[in-house]
C-alpha positions, -999 to 999 in steps of 0.1 A, spaced: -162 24 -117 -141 39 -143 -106 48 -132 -80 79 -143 -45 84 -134 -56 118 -123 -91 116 -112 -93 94 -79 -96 94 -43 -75 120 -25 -50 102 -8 -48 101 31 -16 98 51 -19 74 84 -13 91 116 20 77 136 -7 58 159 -24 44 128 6 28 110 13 16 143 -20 -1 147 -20 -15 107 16 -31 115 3 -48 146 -33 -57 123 -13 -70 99 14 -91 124 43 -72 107 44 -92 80 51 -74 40 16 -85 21 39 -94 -6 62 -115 4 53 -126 38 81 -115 55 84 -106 95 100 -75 97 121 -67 121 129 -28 141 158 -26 116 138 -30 83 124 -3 65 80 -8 56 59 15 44 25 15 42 2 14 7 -30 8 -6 -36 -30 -19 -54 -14 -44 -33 13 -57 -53 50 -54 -46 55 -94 -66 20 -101 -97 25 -82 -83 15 -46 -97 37 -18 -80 49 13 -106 23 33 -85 1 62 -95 -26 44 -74 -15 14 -42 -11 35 -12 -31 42 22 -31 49 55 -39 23 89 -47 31 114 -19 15 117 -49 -14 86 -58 -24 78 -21 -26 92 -11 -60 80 -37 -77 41 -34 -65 46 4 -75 62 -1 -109 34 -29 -118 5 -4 -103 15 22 -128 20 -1 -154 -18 -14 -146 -25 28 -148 -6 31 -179 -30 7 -201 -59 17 -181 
């Protein structure tokens, strides 16, 4: 599969219940780092797989990152975008 910064899958938010259900999938731990996060830290939830390198928006592509391991998937998937 060839990949495009700006062809890809349309991305597709997670409904309140669904991040909800990843967290608790994923024992509330950043796929990064390993951390358990607590109610005061900030997570968000992203495609392993970035959308821009050929990741889908498939359950199996999803996970959860702590507010510090975050940045630094991002800035290495568009780096990974960048040569592709």
């Amino acid at each position: 599969m060839t990949t495009h910064a700006f062809r890809h899958e349309p991305r597709q938010r997670l409904t309140d219940q669904e991040r909800a259900k990843l967290f608790l999938d994923r024992e509330g731990r950043c796929h990064r780092c390993t951390r358990k996060l607590g109610p005061s830290d900030t997570w968000s939830d992203e495609h392993i797989i970035a959308l821009e390198n050929g990741g889908t928006n498939a359950w199996d592509n999803r996970d959860i990152s702590c507010s510090w391991c975050k940045p630094v998937k991002d800035a290495e998937d568009h780096k990974k975008a960048a040569k592709g």
